[in-house]
DOTI-658333 format. One record per residue (C-alpha): residue in one letter; x negated, y negated, z negated. Coordinates in steps of 0.001 Angstrom, whole numbers, padded with zeros to 6 digits, always signed. Layout:
! DOTI-658333
AXYZ;...
END
This chain:
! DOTI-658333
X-088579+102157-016083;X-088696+098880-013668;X-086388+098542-011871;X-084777+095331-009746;X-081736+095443-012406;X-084158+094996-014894;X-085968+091834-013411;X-082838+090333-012629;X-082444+088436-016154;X-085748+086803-015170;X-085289+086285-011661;X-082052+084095-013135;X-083250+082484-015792;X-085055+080579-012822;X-082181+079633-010603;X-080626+076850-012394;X-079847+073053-011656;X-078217+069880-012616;X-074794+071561-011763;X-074868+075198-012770;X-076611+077745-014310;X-076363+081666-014880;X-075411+082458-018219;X-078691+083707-020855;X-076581+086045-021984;X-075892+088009-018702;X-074727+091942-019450;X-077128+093769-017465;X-075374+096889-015755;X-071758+095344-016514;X-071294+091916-014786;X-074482+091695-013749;X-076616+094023-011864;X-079151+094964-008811;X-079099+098193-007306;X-080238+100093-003976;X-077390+100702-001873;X-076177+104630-001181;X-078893+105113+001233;X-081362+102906-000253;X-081799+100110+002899;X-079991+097482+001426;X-080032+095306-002096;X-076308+094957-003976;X-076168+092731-006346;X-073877+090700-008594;X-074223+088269-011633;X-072278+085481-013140;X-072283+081483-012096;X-071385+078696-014446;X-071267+075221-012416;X-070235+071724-013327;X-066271+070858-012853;X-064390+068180-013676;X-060870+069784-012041;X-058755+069587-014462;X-059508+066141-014959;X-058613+065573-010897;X-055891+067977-011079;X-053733+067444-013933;X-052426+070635-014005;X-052123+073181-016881;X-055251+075399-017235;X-053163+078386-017825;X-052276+077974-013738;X-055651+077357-012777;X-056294+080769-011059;X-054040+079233-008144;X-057465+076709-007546;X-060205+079215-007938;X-058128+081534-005546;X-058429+078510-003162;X-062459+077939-004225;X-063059+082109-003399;X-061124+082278-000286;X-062678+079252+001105;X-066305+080479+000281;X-065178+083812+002006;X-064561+081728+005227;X-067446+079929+005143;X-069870+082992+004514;X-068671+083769+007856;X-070256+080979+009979;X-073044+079738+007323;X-076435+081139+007553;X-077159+080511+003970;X-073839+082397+002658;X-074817+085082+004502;X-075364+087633+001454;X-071915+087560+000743;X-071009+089429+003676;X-074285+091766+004182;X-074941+090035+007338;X-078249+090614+007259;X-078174+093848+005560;X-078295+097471+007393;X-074349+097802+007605;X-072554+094477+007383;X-069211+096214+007485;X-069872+097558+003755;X-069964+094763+002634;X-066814+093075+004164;X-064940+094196+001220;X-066639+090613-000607;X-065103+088237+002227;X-061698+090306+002327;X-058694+087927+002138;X-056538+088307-000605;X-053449+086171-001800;X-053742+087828-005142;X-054180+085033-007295;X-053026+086076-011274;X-051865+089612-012122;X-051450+090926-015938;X-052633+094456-014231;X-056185+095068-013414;X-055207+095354-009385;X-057365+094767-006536;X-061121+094631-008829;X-062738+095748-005402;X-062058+091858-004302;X-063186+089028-005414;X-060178+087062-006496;X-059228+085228-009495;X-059806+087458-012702;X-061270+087693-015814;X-064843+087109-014228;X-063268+084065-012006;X-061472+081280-013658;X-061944+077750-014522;X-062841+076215-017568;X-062428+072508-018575;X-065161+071619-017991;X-066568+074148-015439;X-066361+076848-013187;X-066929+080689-013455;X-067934+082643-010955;X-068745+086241-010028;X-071372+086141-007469;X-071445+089276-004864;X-073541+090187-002125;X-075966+092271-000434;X-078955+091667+000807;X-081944+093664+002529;X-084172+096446+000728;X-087396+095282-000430;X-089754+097308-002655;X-090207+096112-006401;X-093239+094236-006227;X-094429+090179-007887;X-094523+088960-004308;X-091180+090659-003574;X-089409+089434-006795;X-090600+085538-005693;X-089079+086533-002048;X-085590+088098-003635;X-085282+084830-005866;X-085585+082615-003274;X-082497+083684-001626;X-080625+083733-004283;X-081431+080539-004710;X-081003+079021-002030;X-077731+080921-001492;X-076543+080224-005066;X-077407+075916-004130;X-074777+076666-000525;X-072147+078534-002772;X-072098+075688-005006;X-071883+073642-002461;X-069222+074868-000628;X-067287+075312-003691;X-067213+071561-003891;X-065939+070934-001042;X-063224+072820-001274;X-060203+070615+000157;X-058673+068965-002427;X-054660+070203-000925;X-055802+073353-000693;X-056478+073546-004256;X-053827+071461-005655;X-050923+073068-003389;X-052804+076733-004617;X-052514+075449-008699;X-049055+074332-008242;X-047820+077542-006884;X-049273+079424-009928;X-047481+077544-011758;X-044206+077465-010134;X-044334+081535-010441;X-045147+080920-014272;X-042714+078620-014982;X-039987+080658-012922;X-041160+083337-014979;X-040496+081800-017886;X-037045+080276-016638;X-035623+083710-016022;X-036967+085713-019176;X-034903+082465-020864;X-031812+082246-018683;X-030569+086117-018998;X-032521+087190-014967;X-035396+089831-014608;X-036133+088669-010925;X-035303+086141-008465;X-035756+086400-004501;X-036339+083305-003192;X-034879+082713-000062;X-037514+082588+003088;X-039535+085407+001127;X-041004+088076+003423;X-041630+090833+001736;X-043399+093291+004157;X-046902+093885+004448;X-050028+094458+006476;X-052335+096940+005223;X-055494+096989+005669;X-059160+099108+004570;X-059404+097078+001107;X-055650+096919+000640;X-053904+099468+001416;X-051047+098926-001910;X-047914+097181-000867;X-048948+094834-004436;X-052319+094101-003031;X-051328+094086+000642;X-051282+090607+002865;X-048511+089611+004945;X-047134+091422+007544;X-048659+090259+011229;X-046121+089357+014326;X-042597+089683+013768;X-041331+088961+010151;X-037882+088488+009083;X-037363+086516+006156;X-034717+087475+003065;X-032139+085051+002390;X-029617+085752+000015;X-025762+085652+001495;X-023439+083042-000335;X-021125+086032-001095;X-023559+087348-003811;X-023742+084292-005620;X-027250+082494-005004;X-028263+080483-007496;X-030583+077184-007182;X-033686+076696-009458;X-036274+073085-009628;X-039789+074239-010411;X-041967+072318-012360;X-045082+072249-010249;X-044158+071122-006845;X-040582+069752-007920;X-039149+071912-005022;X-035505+072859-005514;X-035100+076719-004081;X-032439+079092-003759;X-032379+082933-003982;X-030862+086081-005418;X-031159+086216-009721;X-030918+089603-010619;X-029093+089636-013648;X-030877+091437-017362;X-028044+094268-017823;X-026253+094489-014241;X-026558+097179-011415;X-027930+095833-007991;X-027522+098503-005328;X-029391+097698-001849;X-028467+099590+000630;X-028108+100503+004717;X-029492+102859+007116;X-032821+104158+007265;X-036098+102186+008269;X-034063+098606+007378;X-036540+097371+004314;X-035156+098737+001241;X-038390+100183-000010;X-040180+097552+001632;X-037453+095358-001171;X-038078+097094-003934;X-042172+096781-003630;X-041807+093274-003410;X-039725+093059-006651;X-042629+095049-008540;X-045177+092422-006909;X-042963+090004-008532;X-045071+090428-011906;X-048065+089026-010131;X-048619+085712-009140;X-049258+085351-005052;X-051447+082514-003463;X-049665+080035-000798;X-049179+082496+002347;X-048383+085530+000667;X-045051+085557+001391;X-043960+086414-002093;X-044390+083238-003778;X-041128+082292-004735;X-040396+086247-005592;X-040827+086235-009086;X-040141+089010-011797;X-040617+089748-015160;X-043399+092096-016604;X-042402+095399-018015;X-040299+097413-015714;X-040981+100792-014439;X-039885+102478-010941;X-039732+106515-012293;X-040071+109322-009297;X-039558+112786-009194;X-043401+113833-009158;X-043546+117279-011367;X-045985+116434-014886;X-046814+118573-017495;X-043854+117757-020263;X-045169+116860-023566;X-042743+116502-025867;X-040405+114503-023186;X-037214+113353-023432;X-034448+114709-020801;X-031563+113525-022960;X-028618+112768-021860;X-029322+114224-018514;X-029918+117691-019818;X-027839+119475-022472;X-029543+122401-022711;X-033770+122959-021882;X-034621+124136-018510;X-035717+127907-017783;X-038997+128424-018173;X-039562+125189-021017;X-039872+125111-024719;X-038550+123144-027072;X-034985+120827-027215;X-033558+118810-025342;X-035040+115430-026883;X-038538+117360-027040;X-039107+119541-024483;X-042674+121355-022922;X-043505+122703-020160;X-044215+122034-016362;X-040798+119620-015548;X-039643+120391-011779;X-039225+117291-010266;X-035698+116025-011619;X-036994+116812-015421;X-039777+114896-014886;X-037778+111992-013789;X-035214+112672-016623;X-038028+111978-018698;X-039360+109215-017018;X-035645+107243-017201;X-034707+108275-020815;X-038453+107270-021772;X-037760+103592-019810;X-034267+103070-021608;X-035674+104017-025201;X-038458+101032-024356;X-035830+098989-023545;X-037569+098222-020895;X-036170+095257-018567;X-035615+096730-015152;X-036033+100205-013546;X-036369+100999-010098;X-034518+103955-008480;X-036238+104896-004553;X-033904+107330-002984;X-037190+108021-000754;X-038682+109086-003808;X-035947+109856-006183;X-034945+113814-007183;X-031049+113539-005908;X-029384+116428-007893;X-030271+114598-010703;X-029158+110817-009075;X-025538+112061-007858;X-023229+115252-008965;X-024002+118120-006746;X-021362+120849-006385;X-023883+124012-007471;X-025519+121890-010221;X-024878+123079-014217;X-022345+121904-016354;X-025529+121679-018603;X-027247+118883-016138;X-025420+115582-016189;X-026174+113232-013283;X-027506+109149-013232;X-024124+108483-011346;X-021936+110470-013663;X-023850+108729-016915;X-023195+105508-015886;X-019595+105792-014486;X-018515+107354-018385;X-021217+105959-020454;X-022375+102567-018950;X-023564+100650-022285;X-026020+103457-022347;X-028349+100976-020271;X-028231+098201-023247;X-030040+095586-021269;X-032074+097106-019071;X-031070+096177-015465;X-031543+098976-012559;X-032334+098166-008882;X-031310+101507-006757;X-032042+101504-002977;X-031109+104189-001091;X-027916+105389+002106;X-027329+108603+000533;X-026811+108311-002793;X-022980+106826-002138;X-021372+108303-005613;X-024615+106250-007678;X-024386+103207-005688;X-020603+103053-006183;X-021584+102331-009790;X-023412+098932-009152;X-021880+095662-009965;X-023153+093945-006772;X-024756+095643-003601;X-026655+094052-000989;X-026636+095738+002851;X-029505+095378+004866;X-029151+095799+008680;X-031722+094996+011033;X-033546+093927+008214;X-031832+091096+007568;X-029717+090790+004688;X-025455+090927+003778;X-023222+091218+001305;X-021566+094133+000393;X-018145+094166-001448;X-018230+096658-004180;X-014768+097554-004115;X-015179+097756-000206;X-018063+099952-000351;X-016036+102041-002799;X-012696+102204-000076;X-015105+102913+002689;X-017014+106106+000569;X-013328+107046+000097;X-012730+107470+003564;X-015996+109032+004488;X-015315+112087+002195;X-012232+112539+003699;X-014105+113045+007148;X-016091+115341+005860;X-013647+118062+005145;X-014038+119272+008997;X-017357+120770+007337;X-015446+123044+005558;X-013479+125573+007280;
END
């Protein structure tokens, strides 16, 4: 069956120049395809560009931090498509429904991640990159419906051609600063990486990072998610918890921040609505590498950690030692192998004990999200059911090296086990003495014997 999919390996194989062609060896129906739209009044279509580039010889830069340039080449081109006539495709502007299609010119400051996040946008990935000698390219864009005919097929590659020859164009003149400055941050967040997997850290918070986000239609995940519009207070670590002061290798900027330490407890705490989710988020988003603007450049954290919940799963075979002696009602199995629908503090139990026998380098407790009778001891819980707090105040090397990052205001008796806690008020950000914190819970559990009559 014909179809405009079909005819697109011809329609390519014609749209070539001195500086770029479309690969021969195009996947049909993978990274390359034409297709109706939904409701059949518009043409989608994407396929793959290779153009002329001699960046790397401009830019000397390493390759591996390259992504921080072609995020500068896609978000320019996503500008431009706004205001040039011949870019037009990109957005749909001539299409039935331009605001389909504005997922193509959607800004993101995405620009590496090890995780397959945010494929709806074009951003850096393994269909964008730079070569040594070239460019890659994912072209996108919609166009209006036309019937499969010869004289259509002529008309269809004649826009692409002429809006492949203004792409290429405009990918040229991307401004040389905004490339270089976008290459160098890559690989400050690389070689940060790299300096904190070697110096004994599994994060550092830059100071000036602002963490909160803006979500929009296309990216609605705090990891995806732009900067947060209008009022944005920045995190700078207090000189009570020990900043420490790090030169990166791209832009030879010296920076300081909080290092959270492989091994240690960091507790953040303070009322409700001050950040501390908004904190942890950005410490997950460490693992990806963020374009100038983000915000949460010069947050940086190693791969590999895990932020458990208390979401019930289907237990097979999990783990809930040493949080549970004995199986829960209603389960099969032992204790280091049990199955069975886990309530929502088994299946966290599980999701902890699974992280520590990893080894893996961080985990994040939420109180927001977090199944407290199994965080803290609770007066009517079972002798049977040991609690987070309880494990770590009698059997702290249980953690080896794995460092967890609890937020939360009510979960006093686990955050008394940290070796440093941060105190967010107004969202900005203070130290907390441990061994104050610790006085002060004293003293609020006294108060709270009015409660009992």
């Amino acid at each position: 069956m014909e179809t405009w999919t079909s005819h697109l390996t011809d329609i390519c194989s014609t749209i070539t120049s001195s500086g770029y062609h479309i690969p021969h060896d195009i996947r049909l129906g993978t990274d390359a395809f034409m297709v109706p739209s939904p409701d059949g009044q518009d043409l989608i279509f994407t396929f793959p560009l290779l153009m002329k580039s001699n960046l790397s010889e401009e830019i000397p830069l390493p390759l591996s931090s390259s992504a921080g340039a072609v995020h500068a080449i896609i978000e320019y081109c996503k500008r431009s498509a706004l205001k040039n006539k011949d870019l037009e495709p990109l957005c749909g502007k001539k299409s039935s429904n331009m605001s389909r299609y504005s997922v193509n010119v959607e800004p993101c400051t995405i620009a590496s991640s090890q995780s397959s996040i945010a494929s709806n946008l074009w951003r850096p990935d393994e269909q964008n990159y730079l070569l040594s000698n070239s460019i890659r390219l994912s072209v996108r864009g919609a166009i209006p419906f036309a019937p499969l005919t010869t004289i259509n097929i002529k008309v269809i590659r004649d826009i692409l051609e002429t809006y492949v020859d203004e792409l290429v164009k405009t990918v040229n003149k991307t401004p040389v600063r905004q490339l270089t400055q976008g290459w160098e941050t890559v690989q400050d967040q690389q070689c940060l990486r790299s300096y904190l997997d070697k110096n004994g850290y599994i994060c550092f918070i830059g100071d000036g990072t602002r963490p909160a986000r803006t979500y929009t239609k296309h990216r609605s995940w705090h990891r995806v998610a732009g900067p947060k519009d209008g009022v944005h207070i920045p995190f700078y670590c207090p000189v009570e918890s020990s900043p420490i002061e790090i030169t990166l290798e791209g832009s030879q900027k010296t920076i300081t921040g909080l290092g959270i330490k492989r091994g240690e407890i960091l507790a953040i705490t303070g009322s409700n609505a001050e950040g501390k989710t908004t904190l942890l988020s950005a410490i997950q988003a460490g693992e990806d590498d963020h374009a100038p603007g983000d915000g949460r450049e010069y947050l940086v954290t190693i791969p590999g950690g895990v932020a458990p919940d208390a979401t019930n799963i289907e237990l097979l075979g999990g783990d809930l030692r040493p949080f549970f002696k004995k199986i829960p009602p209603g389960m099969t199995g032992t204790p280091d192998s049990v199955f069975g629908q886990g309530s929502g503090s088994a299946s966290m139990a599980s999701r902890i004990s699974g992280a520590i026998r990893k080894q893996v380098p961080y985990i994040i407790i939420d109180e927001d999200r977090a199944a407290q009778n199994l965080m803290v001891p609770c007066y009517m819980s079972s002798p049977d059911v040991q609690s987070l707090a309880t494990l770590l105040a009698d059997h702290r090397d249980w953690l080896h090296e794995t460092s967890l990052i609890i937020a939360g205001s009510g979960l006093e008796l686990l955050i008394a086990q940290a070796d440093r806690i941060i105190r967010l008020e107004k969202h900005r950000v203070y130290a907390q003495s441990v061994t104050g914190y610790r006085e002060g819970l004293r003293d609020f559990f006294d108060t709270l014997s009015k409660f009992i009559p």
